[in-house]
Structure formats: C-alpha cells, structure tokens
N, C-alpha and C positions, 0 to 999 in steps of 0.2 A: 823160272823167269827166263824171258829168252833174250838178249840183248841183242845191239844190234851186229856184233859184228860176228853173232850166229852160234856162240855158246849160249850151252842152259845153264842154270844153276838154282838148284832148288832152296826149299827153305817150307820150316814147319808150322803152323798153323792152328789153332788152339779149337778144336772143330764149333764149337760154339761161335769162333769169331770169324770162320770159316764159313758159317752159314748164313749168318748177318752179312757177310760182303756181295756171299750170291743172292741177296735176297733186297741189296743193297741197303741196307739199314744202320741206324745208329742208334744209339743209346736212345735218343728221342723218338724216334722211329717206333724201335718194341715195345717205349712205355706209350704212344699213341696209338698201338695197334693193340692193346688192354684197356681200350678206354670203355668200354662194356663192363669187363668188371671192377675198372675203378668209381665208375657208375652206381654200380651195387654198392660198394664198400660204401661210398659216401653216404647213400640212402641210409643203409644200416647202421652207419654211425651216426648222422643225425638224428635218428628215429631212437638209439639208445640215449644218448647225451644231447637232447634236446635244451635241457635248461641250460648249455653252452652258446647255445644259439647268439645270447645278449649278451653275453659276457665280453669284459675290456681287460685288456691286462695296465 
C-alpha cells in the first residue's frame, strides 16, 4: 500500500481473496458466475425428487 506521503507498507493476502479482488468479485459475484452448473444441479434434483415438486411444509 502506498500512502500518501510516499511510504509503502505491505500486508498479506489470502490468494483466493487475492484473486477475487483482481477479478473484482464478491461472494455473489463467484456464486453468479456458477450459474451453469447451479442450472444442472437444480435439473437433477428435480428430476430425482420430483414428488417434492407439491409439497407444503
């Protein structure tokens, strides 16, 4: 980090969270960018547990 009156001072980064920042992303972000295979999943779970379809709790 560089302020402004010209020192740096570093700091460490957890690369996974590091990657999302370059990539600018949030939590919502990554789980919208899996919406392809949250796509599937859903199919596949419906298509297992179809007699859920109607159910009320």
């Amino acid at each position: 980090m560089l302020l402004p009156d010209g020192s740096r001072h570093g700091f460490e980064l957890d690369p996974v969270r590091k990657d999302q920042l370059l990539r600018g992303l949030d939590d919502i972000g990554i789980t919208l960018n899996e919406g392809k295979l949250i796509e599937q999943f859903e199919a596949a779970y419906h298509d297992r547990l179809y007699w859920l379809a109607g159910a009320k709790a």
